[in-house]
C-alpha positions in Angstrom: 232.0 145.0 -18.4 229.7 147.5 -16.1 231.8 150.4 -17.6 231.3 149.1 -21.1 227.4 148.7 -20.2 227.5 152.3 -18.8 229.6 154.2 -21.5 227.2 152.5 -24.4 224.3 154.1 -22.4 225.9 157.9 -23.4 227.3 157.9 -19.3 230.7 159.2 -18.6 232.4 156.6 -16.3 235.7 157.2 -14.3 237.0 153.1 -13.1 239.2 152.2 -10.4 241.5 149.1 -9.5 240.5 149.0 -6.1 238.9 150.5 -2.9 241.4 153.2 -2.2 241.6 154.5 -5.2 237.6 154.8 -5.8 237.5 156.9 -2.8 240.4 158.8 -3.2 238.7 159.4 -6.4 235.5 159.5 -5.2 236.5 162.8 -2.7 238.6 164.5 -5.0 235.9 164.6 -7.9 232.5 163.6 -6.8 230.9 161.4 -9.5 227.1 161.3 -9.9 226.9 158.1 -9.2 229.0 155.3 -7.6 228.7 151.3 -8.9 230.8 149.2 -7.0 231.4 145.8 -6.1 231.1 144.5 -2.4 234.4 143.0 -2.4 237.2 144.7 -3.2 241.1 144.8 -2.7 242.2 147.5 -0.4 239.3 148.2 1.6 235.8 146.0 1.1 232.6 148.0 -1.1 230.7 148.2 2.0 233.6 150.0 4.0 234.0 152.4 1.0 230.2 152.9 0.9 230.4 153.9 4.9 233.1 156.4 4.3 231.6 158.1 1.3 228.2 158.7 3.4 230.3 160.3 6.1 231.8 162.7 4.0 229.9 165.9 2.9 230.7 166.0 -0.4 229.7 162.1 -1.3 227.0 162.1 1.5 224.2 162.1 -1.1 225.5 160.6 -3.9 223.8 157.4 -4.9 225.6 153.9 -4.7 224.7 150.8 -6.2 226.1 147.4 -5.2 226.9 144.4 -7.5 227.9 142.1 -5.5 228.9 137.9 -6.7 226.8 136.8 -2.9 224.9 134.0 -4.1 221.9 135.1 -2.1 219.9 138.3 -2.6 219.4 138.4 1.0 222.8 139.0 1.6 223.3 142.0 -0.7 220.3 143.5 0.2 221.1 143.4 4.1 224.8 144.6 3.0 222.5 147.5 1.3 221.0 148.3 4.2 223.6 148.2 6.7 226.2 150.3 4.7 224.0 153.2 3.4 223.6 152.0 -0.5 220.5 153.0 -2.5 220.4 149.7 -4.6 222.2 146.4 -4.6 222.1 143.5 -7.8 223.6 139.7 -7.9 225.5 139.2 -10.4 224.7 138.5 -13.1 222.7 141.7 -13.3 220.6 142.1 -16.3 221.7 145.1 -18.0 218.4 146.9 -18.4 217.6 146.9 -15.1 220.9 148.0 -14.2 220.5 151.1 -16.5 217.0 151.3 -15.5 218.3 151.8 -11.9 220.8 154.4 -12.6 218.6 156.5 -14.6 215.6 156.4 -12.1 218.5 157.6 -9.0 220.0 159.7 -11.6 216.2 161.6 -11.3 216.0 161.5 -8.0 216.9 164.1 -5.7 219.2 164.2 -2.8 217.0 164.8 -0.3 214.3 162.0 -1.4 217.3 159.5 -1.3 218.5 160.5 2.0 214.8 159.3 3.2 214.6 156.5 1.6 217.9 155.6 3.1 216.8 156.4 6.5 213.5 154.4 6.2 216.0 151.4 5.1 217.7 151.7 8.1 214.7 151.6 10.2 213.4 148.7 8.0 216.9 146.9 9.2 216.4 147.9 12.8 213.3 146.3 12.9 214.3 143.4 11.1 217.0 142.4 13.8 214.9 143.4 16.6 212.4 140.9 15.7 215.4 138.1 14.3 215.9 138.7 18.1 212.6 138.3 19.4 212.3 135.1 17.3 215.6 133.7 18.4 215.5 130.3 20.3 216.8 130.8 23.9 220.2 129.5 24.9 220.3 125.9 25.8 220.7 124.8 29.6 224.1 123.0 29.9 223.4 119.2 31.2 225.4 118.5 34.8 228.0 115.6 33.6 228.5 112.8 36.1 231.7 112.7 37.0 233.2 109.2 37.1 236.3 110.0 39.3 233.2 110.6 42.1 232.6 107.6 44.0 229.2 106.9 45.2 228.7 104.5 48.1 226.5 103.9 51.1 227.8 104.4 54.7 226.4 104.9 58.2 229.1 107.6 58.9 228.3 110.1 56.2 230.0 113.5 57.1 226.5 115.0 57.5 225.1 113.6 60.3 221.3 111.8 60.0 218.8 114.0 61.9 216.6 112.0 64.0 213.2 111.8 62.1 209.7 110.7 63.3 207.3 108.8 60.8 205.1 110.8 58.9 202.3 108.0 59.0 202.3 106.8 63.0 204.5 109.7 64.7 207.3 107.1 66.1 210.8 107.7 66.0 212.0 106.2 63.0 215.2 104.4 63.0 218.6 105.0 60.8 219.8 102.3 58.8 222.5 103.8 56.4 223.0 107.0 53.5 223.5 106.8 50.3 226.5 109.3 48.7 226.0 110.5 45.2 226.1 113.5 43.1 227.3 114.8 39.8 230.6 115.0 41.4 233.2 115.3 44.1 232.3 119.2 44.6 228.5 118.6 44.1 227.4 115.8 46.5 223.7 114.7 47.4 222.9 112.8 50.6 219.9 110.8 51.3 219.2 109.3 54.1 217.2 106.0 55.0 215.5 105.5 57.9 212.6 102.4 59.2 209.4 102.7 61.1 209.5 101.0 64.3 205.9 100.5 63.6 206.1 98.7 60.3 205.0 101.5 58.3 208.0 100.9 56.1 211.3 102.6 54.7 211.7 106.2 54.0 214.1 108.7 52.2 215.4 111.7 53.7 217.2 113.7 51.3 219.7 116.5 52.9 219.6 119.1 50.3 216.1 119.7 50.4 214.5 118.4 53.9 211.9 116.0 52.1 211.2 113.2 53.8 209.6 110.3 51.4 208.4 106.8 51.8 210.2 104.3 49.1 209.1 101.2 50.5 
């Protein structure tokens, strides 16, 4: 249909079944300007458009994609990324198709070769700051494990330092521990202790040294 489009526009057009043969085609007879869709049998548009810009006698010949991405967005960034001077969704309207040719048609090489370079520092930005934006990673929640069992004792393997109370300085005396944790690998200890004096129960938790009053 592009041909067709082209041919009624006084162009010359050479077609190909796939991506092989449009750069076998491509190298062996450099056209003055490639249109090609971004998926392709053989080898994808984008790939041939990378290996036409790294051979010297395509390097500067200007590529347009059509491409049947529902989003713009897309074909642009697929523009961008593999060295194309233009890129339409299809359906294309056919004027501005031709208008498009005939304005890289005019240009020169060197011209395009800038813009393309400017494009690819317009990309590099674009991800650096997609980057930038991005959310960081979520932290991943400890999941208790139910196979741990979790029970008071006054033998815990970890021995109850002996404590004074915070409030009144006297010794305070061990009653029991509690053993708990996310799991059998990952314990906590806390242990409980009463004032002599009345001043009432406290917490001592192992992993830390803090020594609290709960009642």
């Amino acid at each position: 249909m592009y041909a067709e489009l082209l041919r009624s526009a006084s162009c010359d057009t050479e077609e190909a079944a796939d991506g092989r043969e449009a750069l076998a085609k491509a190298i062996s007879r450099p056209p003055d300007l490639i249109i090609t869709e971004t998926r392709l049998p053989g080898i994808t548009g984008v790939d041939l458009c990378q290996l036409l810009r790294t051979d010297a006698s395509t390097r500067s010949t200007p590529i347009i994609f059509v491409t049947g991405d529902a989003r713009e967005s897309v074909a642009r960034r697929a523009q961008l990324r593999a060295g194309a001077d233009a890129a339409f969704v299809k359906p294309c309207r056919p004027g501005q198709l031709i208008a498009t040719v005939r304005i890289l048609l005019g240009q020169s090489a060197e011209f395009r070769d800038r813009s393309r370079i400017l494009q690819q520092k317009m990309l590099e930005q674009l991800d650096r700051s997609a980057t930038i934006a991005a959310p960081p990673p979520r932290r991943r929640r400890s999941t208790l494990s139910r196979a741990h069992r979790r029970h008071d004792t006054t033998e815990p393997a970890i021995a109850a330092p002996a404590l004074s109370c915070p409030l009144c300085n006297q010794p305070l005396i061990y009653r029991r521990s509690h053993i708990g944790g996310v799991s059998e690998s990952h314990q906590e200890q806390w242990d409980y202790y009463d004032c002599q004096a009345g001043c009432g129960e406290f917490q001592h938790r192992q992993r830390t040294g803090k020594l609290r009053r709960v009642q």
